[in-house]
C-alpha positions as protocol buffer text, in pm:
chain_id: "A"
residue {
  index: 1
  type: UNK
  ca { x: -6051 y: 22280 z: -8573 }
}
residue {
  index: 2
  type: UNK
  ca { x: -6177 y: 22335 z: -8219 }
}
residue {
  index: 3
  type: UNK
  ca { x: -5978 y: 22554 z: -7937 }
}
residue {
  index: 4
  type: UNK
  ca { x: -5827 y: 22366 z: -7651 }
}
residue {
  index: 5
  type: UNK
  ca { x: -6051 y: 22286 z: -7348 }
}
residue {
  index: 6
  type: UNK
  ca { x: -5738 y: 22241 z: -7062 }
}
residue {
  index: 7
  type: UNK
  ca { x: -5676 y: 22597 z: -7087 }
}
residue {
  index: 8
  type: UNK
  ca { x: -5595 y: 22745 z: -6723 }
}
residue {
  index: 9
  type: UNK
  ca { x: -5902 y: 22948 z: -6566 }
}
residue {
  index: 10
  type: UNK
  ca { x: -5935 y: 23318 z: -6540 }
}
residue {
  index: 11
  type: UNK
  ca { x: -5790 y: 23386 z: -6178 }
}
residue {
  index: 12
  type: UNK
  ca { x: -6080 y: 23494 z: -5939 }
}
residue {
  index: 13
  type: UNK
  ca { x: -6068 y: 23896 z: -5824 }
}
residue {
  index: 14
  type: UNK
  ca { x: -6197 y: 23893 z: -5467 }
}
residue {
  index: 15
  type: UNK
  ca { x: -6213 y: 24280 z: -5465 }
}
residue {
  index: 16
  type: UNK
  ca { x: -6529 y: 24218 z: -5734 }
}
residue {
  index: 17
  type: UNK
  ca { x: -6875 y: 24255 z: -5555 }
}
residue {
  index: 18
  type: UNK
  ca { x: -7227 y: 24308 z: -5650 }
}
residue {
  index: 19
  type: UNK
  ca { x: -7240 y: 24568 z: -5402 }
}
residue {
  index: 20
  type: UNK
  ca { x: -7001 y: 24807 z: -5255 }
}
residue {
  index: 21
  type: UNK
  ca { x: -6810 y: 24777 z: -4920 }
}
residue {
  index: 22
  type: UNK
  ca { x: -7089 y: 25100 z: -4768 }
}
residue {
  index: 23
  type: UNK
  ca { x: -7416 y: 24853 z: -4898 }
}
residue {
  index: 24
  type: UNK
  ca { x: -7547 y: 24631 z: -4661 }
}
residue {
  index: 25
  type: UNK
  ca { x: -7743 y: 24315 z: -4856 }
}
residue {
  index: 26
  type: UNK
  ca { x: -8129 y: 24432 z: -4860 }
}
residue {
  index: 27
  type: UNK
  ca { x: -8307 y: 24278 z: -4588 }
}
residue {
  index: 28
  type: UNK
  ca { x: -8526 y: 23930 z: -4729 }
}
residue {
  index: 29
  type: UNK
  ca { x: -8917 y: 24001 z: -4671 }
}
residue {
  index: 30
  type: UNK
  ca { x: -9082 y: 23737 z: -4838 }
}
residue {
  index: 31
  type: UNK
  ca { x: -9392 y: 23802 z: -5110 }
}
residue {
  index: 32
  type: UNK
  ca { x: -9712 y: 23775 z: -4911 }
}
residue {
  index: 33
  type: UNK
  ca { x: -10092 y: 23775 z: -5041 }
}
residue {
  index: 34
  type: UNK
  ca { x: -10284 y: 24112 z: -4930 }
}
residue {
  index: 35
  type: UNK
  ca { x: -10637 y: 24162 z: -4809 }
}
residue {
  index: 36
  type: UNK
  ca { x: -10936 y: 24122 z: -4994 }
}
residue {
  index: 37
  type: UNK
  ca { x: -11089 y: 24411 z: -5165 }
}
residue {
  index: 38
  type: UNK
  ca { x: -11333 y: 24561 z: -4934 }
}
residue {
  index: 39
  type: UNK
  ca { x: -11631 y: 24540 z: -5144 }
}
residue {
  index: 40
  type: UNK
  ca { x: -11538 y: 24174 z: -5264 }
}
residue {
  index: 41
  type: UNK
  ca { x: -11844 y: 23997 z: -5163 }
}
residue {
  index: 42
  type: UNK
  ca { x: -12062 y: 24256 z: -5347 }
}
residue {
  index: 43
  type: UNK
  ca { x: -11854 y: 24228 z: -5665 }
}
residue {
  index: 44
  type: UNK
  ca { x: -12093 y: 24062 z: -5931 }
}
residue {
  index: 45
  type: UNK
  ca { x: -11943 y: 23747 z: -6098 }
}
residue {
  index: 46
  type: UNK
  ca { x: -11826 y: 23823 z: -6423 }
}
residue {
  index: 47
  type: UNK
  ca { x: -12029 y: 23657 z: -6739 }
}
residue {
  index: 48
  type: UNK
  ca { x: -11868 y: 23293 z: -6832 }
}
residue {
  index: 49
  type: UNK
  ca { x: -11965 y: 23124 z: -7190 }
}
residue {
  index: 50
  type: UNK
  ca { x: -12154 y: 22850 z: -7140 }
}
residue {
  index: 51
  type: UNK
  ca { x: -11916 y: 22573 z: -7271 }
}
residue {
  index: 52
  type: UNK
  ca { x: -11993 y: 22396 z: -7582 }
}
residue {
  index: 53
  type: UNK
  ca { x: -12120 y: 22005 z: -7570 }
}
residue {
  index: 54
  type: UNK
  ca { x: -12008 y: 21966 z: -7910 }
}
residue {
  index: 55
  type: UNK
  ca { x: -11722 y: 21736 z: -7955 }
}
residue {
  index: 56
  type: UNK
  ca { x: -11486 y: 21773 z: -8280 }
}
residue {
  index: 57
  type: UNK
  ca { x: -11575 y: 21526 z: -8573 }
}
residue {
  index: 58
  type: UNK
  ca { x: -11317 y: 21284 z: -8694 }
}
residue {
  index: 59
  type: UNK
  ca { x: -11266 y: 21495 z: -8984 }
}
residue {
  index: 60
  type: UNK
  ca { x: -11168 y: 21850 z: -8753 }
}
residue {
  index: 61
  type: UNK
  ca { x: -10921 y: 21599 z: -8564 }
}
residue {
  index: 62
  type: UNK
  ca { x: -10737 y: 21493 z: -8893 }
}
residue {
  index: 63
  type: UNK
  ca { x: -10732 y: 21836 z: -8967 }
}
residue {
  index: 64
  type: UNK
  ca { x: -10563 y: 21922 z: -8710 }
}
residue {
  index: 65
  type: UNK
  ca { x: -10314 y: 21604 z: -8680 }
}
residue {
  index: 66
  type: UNK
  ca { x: -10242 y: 21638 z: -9022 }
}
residue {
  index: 67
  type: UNK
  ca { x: -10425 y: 21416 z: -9162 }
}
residue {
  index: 68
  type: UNK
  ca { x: -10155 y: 21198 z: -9237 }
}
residue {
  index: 69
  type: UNK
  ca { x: -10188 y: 20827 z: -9152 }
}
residue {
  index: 70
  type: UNK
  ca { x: -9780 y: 20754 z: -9208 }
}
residue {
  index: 71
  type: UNK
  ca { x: -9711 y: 21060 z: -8918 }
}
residue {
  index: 72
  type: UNK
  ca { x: -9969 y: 20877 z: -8674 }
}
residue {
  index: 73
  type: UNK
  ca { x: -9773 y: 20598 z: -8718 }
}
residue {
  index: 74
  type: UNK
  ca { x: -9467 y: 20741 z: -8667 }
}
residue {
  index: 75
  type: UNK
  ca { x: -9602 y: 20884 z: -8342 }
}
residue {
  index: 76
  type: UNK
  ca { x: -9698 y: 20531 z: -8233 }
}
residue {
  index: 77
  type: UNK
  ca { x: -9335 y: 20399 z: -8310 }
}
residue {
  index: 78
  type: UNK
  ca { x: -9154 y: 20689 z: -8126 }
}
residue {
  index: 79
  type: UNK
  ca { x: -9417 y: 20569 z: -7822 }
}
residue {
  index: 80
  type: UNK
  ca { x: -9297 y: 20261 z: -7829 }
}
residue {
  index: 81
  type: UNK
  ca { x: -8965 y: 20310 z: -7858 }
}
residue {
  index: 82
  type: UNK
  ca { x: -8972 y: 20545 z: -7555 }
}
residue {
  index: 83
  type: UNK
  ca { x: -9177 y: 20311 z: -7341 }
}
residue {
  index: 84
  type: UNK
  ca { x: -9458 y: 20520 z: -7363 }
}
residue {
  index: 85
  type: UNK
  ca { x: -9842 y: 20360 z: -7393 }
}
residue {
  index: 86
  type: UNK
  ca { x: -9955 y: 20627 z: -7614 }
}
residue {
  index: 87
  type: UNK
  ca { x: -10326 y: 20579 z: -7603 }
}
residue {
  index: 88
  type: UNK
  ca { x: -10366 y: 20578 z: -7269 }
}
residue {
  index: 89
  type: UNK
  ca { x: -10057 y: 20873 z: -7220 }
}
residue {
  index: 90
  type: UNK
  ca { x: -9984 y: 21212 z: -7372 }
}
């Protein structure tokens, strides 16, 4: 059993306010980006891994997809059904 929607609304108090009647609304200065640091261009560049040129085998993919051929193929269906070419989009 579900309550009635077409109830009346709660009547609106227009003595309710965020702030009171003595607070003026803060004055809008937008976020803005500082200065550099001084001493930026002497900074050194912080170390970086080197990134790997290995590529996942076919066996670490099904691992992580599951595995399971009938959920691939699932996948495909919802695709197609969405209009989606899922090779090509993600």
């Amino acid at each position: 059993m579900t309550q009635n929607d077409d109830r009346d609304a709660l009547p609106v108090n227009p003595a309710l306010s965020v702030r009171g009647a003595d607070q003026a609304a803060p004055e809008h200065t937008p976020a803005e980006q500082g200065d550099a640091p001084a001493d930026f261009a002497q900074r050194p560049i912080p170390p970086m891994p080197t990134p790997s040129t290995e590529g996942l085998s076919a066996g670490e993919v099904s691992t992580m997809l599951g595995g399971d051929a009938s959920m691939t193929e699932a996948n495909e269906a919802l695709g197609t059904a969405e209009g989606l070419d899922i090779i090509t989009e993600s």
